[in-house]
N, C-alpha and C positions, 0 to 999 in steps of 0.2 A: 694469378692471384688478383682480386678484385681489391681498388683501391676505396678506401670507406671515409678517408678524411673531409670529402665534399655530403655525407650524410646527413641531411636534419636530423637530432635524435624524435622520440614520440615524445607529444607535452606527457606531464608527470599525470596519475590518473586522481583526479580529486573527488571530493564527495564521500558522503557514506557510503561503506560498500553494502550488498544486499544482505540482507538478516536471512541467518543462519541456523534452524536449529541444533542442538546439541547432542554430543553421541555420535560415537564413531556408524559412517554407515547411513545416516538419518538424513532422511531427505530435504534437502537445500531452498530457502526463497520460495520460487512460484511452484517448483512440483508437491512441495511441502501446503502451500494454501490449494492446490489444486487437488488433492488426494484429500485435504478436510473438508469438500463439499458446501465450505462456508464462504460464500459469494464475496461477501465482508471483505474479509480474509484475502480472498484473490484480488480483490482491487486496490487494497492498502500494497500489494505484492507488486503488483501491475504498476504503480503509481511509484515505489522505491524504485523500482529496478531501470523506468525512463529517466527519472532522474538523476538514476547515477549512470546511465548512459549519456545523458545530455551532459554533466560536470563529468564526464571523462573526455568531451568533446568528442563529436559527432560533427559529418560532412555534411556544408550548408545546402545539399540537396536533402536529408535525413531531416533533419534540423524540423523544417516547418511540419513535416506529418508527426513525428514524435510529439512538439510541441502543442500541437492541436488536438493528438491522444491524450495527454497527458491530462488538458485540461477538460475533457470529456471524462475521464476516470475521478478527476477531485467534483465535477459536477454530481455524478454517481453519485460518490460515496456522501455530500452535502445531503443530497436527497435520502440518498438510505440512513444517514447519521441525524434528519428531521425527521424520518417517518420513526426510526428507534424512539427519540425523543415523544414523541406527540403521544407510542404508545406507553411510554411511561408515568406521560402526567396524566392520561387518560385514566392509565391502573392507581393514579394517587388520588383517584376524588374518589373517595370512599364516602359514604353520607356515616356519619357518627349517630349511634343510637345509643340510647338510652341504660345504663346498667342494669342488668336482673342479676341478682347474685342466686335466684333459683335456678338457674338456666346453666350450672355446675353442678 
């Protein structure tokens, strides 16, 4: 029998765990953004899921590539979440004309 009392236990896992959707059977986190073919979708997935590797703690050799993906995927998303943007103010300069109540 092996003796276990000289054992570090594992640190406790912190963070949010990854988003889940619901229904028995239904596919989980990144398979689940990755089967919706919405890019969006996969990097907010991509971006949860290092960082709750990184808050469950991760070896300081992991550590700095993780870290450097991670901030590569929130760059992404800034970019993809300005170019949403830009086309929405774009779709709101409508020019206003003029009423015709004949034109019903």
């Amino acid at each position: 029998m092996t003796d276990t009392s000289n054992v570090t236990p594992l640190p406790p896992r912190r963070g949010p765990k990854p988003k889940s959707h619901s229904g028995p059977g239904a596919p989980t986190g990144m398979t689940a953004a990755a089967n919706s073919n919405d890019q969006h979708e996969l990097l907010k997935a991509m971006r949860d899921r290092i960082a709750y590797e990184i808050d469950r703690g991760v070896s300081p050799r992991d550590l700095a590539p993780l870290t450097r993906r991670l901030m590569e995927i929130v760059s992404e998303l800034q970019h993809y979440e300005q170019a949403e943007n830009d086309q929405v103010r774009r779709a709101a300069r409508v020019r206003d004309v003029a009423w015709d109540p004949s034109a019903i």
